[in-house]
C-alpha positions as CSV (number, residue, x, y, z in Angstrom):
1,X,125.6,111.4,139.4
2,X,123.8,108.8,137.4
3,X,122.2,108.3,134.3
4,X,120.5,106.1,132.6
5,X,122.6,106.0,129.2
6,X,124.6,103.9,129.7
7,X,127.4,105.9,127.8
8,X,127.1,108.8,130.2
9,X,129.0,107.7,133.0
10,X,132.6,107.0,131.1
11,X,132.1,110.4,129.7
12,X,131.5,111.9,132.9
13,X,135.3,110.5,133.7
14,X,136.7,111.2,131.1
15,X,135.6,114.9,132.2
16,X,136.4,114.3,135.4
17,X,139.9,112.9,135.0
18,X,143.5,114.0,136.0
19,X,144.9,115.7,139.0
20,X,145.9,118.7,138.1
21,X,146.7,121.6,141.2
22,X,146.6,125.2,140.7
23,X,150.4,125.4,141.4
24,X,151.3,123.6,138.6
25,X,149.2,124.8,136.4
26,X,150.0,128.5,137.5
27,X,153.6,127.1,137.0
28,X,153.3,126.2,133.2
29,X,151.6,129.7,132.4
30,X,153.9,132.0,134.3
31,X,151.2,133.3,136.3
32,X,150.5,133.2,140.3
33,X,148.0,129.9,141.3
34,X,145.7,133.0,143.2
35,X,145.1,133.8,139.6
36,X,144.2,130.5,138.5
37,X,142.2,130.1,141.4
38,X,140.3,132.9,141.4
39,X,140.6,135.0,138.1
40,X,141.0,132.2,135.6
41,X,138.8,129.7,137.3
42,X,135.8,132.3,137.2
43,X,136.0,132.6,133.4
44,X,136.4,128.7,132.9
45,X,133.1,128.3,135.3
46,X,131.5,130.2,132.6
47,X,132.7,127.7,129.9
48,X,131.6,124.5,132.0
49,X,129.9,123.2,135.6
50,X,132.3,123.4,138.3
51,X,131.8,119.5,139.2
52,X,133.5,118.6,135.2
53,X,136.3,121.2,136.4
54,X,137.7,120.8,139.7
55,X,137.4,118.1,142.0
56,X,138.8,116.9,145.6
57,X,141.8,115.6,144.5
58,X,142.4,118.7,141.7
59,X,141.2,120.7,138.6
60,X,140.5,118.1,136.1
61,X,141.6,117.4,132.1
62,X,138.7,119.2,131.1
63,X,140.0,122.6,133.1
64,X,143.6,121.7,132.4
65,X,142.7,122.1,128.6
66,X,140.4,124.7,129.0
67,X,143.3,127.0,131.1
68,X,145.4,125.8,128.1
69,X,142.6,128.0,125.7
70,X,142.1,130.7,128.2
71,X,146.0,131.2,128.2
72,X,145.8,132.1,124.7
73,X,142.9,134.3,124.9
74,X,143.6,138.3,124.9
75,X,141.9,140.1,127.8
76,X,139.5,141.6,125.2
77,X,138.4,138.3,123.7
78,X,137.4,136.4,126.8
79,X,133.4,137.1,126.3
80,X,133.8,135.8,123.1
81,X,136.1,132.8,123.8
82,X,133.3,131.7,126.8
83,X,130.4,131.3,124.4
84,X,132.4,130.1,121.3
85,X,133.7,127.6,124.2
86,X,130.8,126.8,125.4
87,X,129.2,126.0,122.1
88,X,132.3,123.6,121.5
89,X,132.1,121.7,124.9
90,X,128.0,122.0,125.6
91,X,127.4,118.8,123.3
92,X,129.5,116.4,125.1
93,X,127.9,117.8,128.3
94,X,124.6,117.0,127.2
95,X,125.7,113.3,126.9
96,X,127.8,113.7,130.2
97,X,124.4,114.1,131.9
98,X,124.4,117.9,132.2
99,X,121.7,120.6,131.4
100,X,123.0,124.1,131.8
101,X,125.8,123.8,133.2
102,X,124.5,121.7,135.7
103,X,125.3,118.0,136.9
104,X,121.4,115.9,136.6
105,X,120.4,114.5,139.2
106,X,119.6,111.0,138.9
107,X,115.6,111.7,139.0
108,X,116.2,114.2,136.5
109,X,118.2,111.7,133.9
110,X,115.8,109.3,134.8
111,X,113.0,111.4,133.4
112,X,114.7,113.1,130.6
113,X,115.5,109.6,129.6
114,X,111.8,108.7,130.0
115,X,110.8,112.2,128.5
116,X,113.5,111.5,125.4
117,X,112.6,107.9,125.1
118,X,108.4,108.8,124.9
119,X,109.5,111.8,122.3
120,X,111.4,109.0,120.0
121,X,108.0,106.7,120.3
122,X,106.0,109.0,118.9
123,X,108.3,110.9,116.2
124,X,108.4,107.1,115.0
125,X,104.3,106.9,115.1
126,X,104.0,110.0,113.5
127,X,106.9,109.2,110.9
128,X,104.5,105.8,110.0
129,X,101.2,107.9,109.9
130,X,102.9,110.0,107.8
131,X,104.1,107.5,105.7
132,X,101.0,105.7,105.7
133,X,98.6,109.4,104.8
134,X,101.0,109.7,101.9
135,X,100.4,106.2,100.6
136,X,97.1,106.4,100.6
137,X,97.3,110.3,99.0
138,X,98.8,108.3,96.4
139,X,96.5,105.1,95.5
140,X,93.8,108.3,96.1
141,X,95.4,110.2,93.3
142,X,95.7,106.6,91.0
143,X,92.6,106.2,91.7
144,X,91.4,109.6,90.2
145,X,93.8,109.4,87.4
146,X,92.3,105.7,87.0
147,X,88.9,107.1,87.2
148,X,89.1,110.0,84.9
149,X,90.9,107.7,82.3
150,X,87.9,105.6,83.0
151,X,85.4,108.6,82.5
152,X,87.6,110.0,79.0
153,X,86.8,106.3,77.9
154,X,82.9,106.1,78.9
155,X,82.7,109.6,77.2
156,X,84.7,108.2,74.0
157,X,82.6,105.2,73.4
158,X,79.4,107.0,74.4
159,X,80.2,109.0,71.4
160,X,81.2,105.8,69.4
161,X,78.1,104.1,70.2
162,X,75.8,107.7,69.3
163,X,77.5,108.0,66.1
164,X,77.0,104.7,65.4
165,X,73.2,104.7,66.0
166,X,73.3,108.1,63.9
167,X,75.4,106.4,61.3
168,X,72.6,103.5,61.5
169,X,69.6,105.8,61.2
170,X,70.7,107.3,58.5
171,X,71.7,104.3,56.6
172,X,68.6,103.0,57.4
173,X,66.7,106.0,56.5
174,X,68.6,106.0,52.9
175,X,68.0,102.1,52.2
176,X,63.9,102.7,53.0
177,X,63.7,105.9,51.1
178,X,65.8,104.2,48.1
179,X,63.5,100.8,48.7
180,X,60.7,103.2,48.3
181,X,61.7,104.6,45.3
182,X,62.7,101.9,43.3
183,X,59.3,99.9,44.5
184,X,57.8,103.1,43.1
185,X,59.7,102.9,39.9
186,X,58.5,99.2,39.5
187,X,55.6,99.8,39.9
188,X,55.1,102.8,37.3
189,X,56.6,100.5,34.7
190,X,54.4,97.7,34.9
């Protein structure tokens, strides 16, 4: 099976390793290798695809360590061992080129790769729109700040300028009236 990570296929060895027969591994767990092969195998194929567990040449490290779990596990617990199992193991899977369970094809890594490499392109665009919309949300909200700071202003000297013109009017109002008056008075006294 291929991928095209180029990380995938060392971990697909490292799964894959080790030469281990049912006999011996029966052997270290006191149990018959039928039982291996057929009871405890069943349950590991739950946990992981057969290809990362068993091989031509032997059950692999992978199985080896999982028969090592399994050992451990009471009858009564295996349901629970498979899925917290699986939840431990599925991760490196997914970058050992598997989906479910299942060995990808190389079409299939080819267009998840594709698929995943597309996906990345466009969280990145988005990620820049995003980061671009906010920027400008921004220099829009300085610029209403800006402009209301600039409308308080308008509005302040607007009511500078009117009280200065009333201020003005009514100066200029008092200085004719009190022209008027003293005009008046010089007048009466010669």
């Amino acid at each position: 099976m291929h991928s095209t990570q180029p990380n995938v296929l060392p971990n697909v060895s490292a799964h894959t390793g080790g030469h281990h027969t049912a006999q011996a591994i029966a052997q270290a767990y006191n149990v018959s290798d039928s039982t291996i092969r057929n009871r405890w195998f069943s349950w590991l194929r739950k946990v992981a695809p057969e290809p990362l567990l068993k091989t031509k040449q032997g059950y692999t490290d992978l199985a080896r360590s999982l028969f090592d779990e399994f050992a451990q596990v009471e009858t009564c617990d295996r349901d629970a061992w498979v899925t917290d199992a699986r939840a431990r193991y599925s991760q490196e899977w997914s970058s050992a080129g598997v989906i479910e369970g299942e060995l990808m094809p190389e079409e299939v890594g080819s267009v998840l790769a594709l698929r995943q490499s597309q996906t990345t392109d466009i969280e990145l665009a988005v990620a820049q729109q995003l980061q671009s919309l906010e920027s400008l949300i921004d220099q829009v909200n300085a610029a209403e700040e800006n402009l209301s700071q600039a409308d308080l202003k308008a509005a302040v000297a607007r009511g500078q300028q009117r009280a200065v013109m009333l201020y003005q009017a009514e100066l200029q109002a008092e200085l004719q009236t009190t022209n008027a008056l003293r005009q008046r008075r010089i007048g009466s006294d010669t």
